[in-house]
C-alpha positions in Angstrom: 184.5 117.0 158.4 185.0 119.6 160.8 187.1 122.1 160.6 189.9 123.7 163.1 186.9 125.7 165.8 187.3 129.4 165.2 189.2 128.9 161.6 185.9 129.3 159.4 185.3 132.4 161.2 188.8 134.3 160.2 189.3 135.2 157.0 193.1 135.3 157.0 194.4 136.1 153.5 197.0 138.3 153.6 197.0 139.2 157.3 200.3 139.1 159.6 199.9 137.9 162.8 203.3 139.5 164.0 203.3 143.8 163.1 201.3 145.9 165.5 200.9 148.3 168.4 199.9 147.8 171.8 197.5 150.9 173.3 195.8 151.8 176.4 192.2 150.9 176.1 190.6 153.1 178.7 187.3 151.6 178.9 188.7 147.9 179.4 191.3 149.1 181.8 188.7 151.2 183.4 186.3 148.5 183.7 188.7 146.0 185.7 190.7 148.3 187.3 187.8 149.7 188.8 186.6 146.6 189.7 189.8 145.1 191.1 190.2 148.7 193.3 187.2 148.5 194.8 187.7 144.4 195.7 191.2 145.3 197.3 190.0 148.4 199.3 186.8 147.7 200.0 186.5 144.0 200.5 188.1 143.7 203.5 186.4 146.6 205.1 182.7 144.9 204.1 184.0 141.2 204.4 181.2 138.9 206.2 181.2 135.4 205.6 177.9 135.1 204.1 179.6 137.4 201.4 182.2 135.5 201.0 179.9 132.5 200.6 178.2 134.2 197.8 181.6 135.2 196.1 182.0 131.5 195.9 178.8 130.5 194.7 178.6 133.1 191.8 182.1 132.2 191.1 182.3 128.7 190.7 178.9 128.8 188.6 179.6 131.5 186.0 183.1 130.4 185.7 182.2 126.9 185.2 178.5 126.8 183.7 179.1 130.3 182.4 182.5 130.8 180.5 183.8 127.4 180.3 180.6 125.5 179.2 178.8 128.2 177.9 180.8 130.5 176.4 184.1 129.0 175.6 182.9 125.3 174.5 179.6 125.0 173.3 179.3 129.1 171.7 183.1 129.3 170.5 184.0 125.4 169.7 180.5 124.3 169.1 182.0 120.8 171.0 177.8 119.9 172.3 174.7 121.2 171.2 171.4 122.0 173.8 168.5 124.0 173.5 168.3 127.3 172.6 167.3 128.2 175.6 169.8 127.0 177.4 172.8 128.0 175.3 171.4 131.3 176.3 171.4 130.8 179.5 174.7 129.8 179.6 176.3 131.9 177.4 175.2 134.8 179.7 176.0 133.1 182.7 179.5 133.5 181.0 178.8 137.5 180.2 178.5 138.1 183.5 182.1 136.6 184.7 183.0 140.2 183.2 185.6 139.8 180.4 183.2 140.7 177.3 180.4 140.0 175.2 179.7 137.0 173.2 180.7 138.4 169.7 183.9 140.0 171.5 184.7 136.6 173.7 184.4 134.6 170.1 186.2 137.4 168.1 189.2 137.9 170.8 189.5 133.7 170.8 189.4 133.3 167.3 191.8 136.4 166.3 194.4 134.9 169.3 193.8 131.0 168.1 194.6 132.0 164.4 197.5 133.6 165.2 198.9 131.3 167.7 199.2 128.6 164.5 200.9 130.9 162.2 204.3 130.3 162.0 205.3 133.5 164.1 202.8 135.8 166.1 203.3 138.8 168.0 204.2 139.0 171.7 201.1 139.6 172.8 199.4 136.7 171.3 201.8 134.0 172.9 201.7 135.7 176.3 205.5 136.1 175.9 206.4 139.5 178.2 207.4 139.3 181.4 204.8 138.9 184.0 203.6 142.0 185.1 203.7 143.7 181.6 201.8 140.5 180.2 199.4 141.2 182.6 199.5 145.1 181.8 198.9 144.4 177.8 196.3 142.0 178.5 193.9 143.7 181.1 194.6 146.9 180.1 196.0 147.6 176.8 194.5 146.2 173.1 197.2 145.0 170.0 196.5 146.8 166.9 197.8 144.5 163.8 199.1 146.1 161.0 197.3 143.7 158.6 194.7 142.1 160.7 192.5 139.1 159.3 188.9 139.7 158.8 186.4 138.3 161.3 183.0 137.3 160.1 180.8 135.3 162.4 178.4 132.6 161.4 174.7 133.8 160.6 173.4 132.1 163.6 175.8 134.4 165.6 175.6 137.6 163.4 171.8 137.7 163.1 170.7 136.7 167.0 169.2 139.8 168.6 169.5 138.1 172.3 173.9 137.8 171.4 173.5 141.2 170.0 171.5 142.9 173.3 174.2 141.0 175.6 176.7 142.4 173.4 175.7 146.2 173.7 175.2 145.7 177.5 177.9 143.3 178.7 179.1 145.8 181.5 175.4 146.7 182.5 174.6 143.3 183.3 176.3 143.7 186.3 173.7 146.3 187.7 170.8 143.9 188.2 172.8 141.4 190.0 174.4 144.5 192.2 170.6 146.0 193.1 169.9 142.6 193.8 172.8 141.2 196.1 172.3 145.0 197.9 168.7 144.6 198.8 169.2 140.9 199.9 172.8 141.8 201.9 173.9 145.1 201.7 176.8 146.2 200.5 179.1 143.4 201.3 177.2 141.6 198.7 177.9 143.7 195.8 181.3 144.1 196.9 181.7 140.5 197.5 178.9 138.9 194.9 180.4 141.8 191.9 183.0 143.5 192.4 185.2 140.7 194.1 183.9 138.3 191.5 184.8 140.0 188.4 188.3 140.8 189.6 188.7 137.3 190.3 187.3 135.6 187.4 189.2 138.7 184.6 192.5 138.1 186.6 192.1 134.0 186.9 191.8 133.9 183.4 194.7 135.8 182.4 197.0 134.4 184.8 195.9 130.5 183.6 196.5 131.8 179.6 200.1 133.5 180.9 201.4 130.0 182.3 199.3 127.8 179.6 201.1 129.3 176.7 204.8 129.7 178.5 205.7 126.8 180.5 204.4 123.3 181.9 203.3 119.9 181.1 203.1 119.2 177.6 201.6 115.5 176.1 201.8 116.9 173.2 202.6 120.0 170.5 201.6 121.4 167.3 204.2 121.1 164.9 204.6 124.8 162.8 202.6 126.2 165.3 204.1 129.6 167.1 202.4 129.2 170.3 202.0 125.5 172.2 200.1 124.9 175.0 200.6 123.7 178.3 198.8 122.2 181.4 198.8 124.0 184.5 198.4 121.7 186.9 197.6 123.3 189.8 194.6 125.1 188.2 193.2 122.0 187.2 189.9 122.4 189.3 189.7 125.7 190.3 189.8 126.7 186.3 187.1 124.4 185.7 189.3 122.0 183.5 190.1 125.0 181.6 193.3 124.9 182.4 194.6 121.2 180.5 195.6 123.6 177.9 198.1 121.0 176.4 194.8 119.2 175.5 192.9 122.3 174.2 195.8 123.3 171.5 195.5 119.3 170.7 191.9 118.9 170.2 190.5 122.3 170.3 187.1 120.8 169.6 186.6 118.2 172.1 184.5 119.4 174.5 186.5 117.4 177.2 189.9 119.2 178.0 190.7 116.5 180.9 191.9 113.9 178.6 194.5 111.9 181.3 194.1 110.4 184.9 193.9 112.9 187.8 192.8 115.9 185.2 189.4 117.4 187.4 187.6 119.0 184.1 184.0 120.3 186.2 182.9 122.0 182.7 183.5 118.4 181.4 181.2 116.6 184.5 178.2 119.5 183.9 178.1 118.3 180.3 177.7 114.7 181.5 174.8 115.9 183.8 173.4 117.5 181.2 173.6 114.9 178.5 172.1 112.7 181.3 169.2 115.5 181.8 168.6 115.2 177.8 170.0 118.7 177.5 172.9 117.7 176.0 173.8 115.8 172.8 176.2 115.2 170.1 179.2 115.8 172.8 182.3 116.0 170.5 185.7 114.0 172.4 189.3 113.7 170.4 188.3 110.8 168.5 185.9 111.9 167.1 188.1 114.9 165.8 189.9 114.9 162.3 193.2 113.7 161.8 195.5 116.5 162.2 199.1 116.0 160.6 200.9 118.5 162.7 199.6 116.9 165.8 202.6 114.9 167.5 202.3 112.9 171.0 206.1 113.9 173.3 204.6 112.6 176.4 203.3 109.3 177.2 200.0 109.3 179.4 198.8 106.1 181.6 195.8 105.8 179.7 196.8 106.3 176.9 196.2 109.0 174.8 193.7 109.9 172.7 196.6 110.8 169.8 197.7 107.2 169.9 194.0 105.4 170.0 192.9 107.5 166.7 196.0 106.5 164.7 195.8 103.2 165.8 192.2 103.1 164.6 193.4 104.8 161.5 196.1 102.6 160.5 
């Protein structure tokens, strides 16, 4: 049976997920707030539309290949497996969308997942400020729990010396890419290919969690659960799917998040390509989930959802 992704991972007894302080983290505020700076003031100054092109590309393929495939369902939920060699591929495909290393990306999701079921969680964790000081604690600041859980990472995780060198040099990754997109188009390019794209990708993803834990469509919630998720719609594509959050908090291993009609999930359509490739197999979907009793449908869906089609199988 498998159990809740991310819950073997936290070792919970005795933690609260609601006492702490917020702080300043000056390197993680430094880092996109240098990056968003230079986007505002210099991208305009060095736009050219062969850029701006680029920004796209290297967008859309380490948001999509990179932190939704790579990083988020396939390192974090374990929802398909792949070769070795490709998981690394696009794990660091997701490193370089800027937000933090492997073992930080899967020890940030599993601390904010764990305490988004608790009965009660801190502010932080259900995005619950107001807008601009959610995006303050988030971007800039870290929450310091008074009794934290302990975090200890599968073997396969903890031993790899490739997820250990991305982790030391998450940041520096960028510097390759930067030399690169100079020699090849001057400095448009790095402002455009980097700078533009980091800002982007950091911000996009906090603004998506703010609404996906606050307000929106809902098919269904998480009984006891502090923190339920909701689908922001208009996000759909340009979030790579990632943003059917409703779905996520249902069937956090599924490695589908577009469950319903009219729900664009890209992550979802390059594991299909993939699976079609051969580089892609045991694919988890909903049904294929354990039962969850705190799982409760409030929202009909067309299709029918995949809530209703497992207890009907199960009955």
């Amino acid at each position: 049976m498998r159990l809740v992704p991310g819950s073997e991972r936290i070792e919970g007894d005795g933690a609260d997920p609601v006492p702490g302080r917020i702080r300043w983290a000056p390197r993680k505020s430094l880092w996109i707030g240098g990056m968003t700076a230079t986007a505002l003031i210099a991208g305009p100054l060095f736009f050219a539309w062969d850029a701006f092109a680029l920004f796209l590309a290297t967008t859309a393929i380490t948001l999509c290949a990179g932190h939704s495939v790579g990083m988020h369902r396939r390192l974090i939920h374990g929802s398909f497996k792949c070769p070795l060699w490709l998981e690394y591929l696009l794990v660091y495909l997701g490193v370089l969308v800027g937000m933090a290393g492997p073992i930080g990306m899967v020890r940030l999701h599993d601390l904010r997942d764990w305490a988004q079921r608790q009965p009660d969680c801190h502010s932080y964790f259900g995005h619950r400020a107001g807008f601009w000081r959610d995006a303050w604690w988030q971007m800039h600041c870290e929450l310091t729990l008074d009794r934290p859980p302990g975090f200890r990472p599968e073997l396969r995780l903890a031993a790899d010396r490739v997820y250990a060198w991305m982790e030391r040099t998450w940041m520096l990754q960028q510097l390759p890419w930067a030399v690169l997109f100079f020699v090849l188009g001057g400095w448009s390019w790095v402002v455009w290919g980097v700078c533009a794209r980091v800002t982007v990708g950091v911000t996009g993803h906090w603004l998506v969690g703010h609404y996906a834990h606050r307000e929106g469509p809902q098919t269904y919630v998480v009984e006891g659960a502090a923190v339920q998720g909701h689908d922001v719609v208009i996000a759909g594509l340009i979030s790579m799917g990632e943003s059917w959050h409703n779905n996520h908090h249902a069937f956090p291993g599924s490695a589908k998040l577009g469950l319903h009609p009219g729900q664009a999930d890209l992550g979802w359509n390059l594991i299909k390509a993939l699976e079609r490739l051969g580089l892609a197999w045991d694919i988890v979907t909903p049904e294929q989930l354990p039962y969850r009793p705190a799982l409760r449908q409030v929202r009909a869906q067309a299709c029918g959802c995949p809530l209703r089609r497992r207890l009907t199988v199960r009955s």
